[in-house]
C-alpha positions in Angstrom: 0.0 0.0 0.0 1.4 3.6 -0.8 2.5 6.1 1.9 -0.7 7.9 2.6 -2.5 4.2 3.6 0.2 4.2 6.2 0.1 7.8 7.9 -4.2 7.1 7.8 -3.7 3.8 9.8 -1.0 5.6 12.0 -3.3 8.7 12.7 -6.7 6.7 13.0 -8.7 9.0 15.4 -9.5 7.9 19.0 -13.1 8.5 18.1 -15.1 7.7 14.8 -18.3 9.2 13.9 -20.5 6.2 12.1 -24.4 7.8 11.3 -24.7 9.7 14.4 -23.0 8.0 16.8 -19.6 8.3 18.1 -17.3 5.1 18.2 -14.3 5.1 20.4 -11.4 3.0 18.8 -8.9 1.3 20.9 -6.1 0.1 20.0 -5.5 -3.6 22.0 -3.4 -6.7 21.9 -4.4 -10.3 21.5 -8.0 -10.3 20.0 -9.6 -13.6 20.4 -12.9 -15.3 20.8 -14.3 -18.5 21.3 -16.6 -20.1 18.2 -19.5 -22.3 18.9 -17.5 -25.3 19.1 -15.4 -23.6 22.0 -12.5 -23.0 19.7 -10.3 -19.7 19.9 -9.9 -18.0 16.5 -7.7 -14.3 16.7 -9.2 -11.7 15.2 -7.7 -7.7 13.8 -10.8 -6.0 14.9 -14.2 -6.4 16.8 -17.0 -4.4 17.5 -19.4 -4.0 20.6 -22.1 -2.3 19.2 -23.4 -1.1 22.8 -20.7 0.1 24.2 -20.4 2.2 20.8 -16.4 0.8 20.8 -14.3 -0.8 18.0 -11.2 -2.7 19.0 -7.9 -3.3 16.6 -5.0 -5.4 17.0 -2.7 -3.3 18.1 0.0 -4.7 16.9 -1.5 -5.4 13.1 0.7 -2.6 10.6 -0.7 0.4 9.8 -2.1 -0.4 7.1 -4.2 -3.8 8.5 -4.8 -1.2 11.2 -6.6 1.2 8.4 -8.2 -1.6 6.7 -9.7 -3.2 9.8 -11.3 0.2 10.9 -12.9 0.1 7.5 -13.6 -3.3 8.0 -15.2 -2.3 11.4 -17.1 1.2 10.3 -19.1 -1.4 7.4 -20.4 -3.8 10.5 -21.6 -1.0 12.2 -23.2 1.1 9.0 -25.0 -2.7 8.8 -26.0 -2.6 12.3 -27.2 0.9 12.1 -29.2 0.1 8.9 -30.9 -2.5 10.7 -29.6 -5.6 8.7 -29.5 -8.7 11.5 -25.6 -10.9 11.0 -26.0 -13.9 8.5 -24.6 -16.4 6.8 -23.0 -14.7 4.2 -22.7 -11.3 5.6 -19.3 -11.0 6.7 -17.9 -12.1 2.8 -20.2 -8.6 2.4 -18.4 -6.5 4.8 -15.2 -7.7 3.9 -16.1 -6.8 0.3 -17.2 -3.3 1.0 -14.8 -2.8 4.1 -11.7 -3.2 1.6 -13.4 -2.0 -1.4 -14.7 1.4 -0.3 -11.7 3.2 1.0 -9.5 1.3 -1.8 -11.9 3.3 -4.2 -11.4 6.3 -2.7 -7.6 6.5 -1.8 -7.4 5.5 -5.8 -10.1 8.8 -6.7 -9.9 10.8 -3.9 -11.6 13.0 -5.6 -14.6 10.7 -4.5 -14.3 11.6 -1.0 -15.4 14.9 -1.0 -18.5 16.6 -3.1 -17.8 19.6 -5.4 -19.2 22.9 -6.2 
């Protein structure tokens, strides 16, 4: 990824706005979670949805950093929208979550309207 992938996942806020909530991102070492058969899988990011707080691997490059935000940000547009998790959906996010900011840091002029 070019330079300016790397200074975005370096200066990733402390706080996200996603609709019109605020998300607080921390930054924290050692994601894992247990599946349904009791197995421990590691993850680069989670959200709690409640709490309003997404957490990245900490340790992940700058750039995984930047992508798992994105990653993130797409679970929570979902969740604001109202769309319930399903088989499928996370092939969806990941999809959009890479796709979206890889379209606009290739157009940036995407990211903002003109007049």
């Amino acid at each position: 990824m070019d330079e300016q992938a790397g200074q975005m996942g370096q200066s990733a806020p402390d706080v996200v706005r996603i609709g019109f909530l605020d998300y607080t991102v921390q930054r924290v070492a050692g994601l894992y979670a247990a599946d349904a058969d009791g197995r421990y899988a590691r993850y680069h990011g989670r959200v709690h949805f409640g709490e309003q707080i997404i957490e990245i691997e900490r340790d992940a490059s700058p750039e995984r950093q930047w992508a798992t935000l994105w990653h993130e940000i797409t679970h929570v547009l979902l969740e604001q929208a109202g769309i319930e998790e399903q088989a499928g959906q996370e092939q969806i996010v990941t999809v959009l979550g890479y796709g979206i900011p890889a379209v606009l840091q290739a157009n940036p002029w995407l990211g903002a309207p003109t007049r």
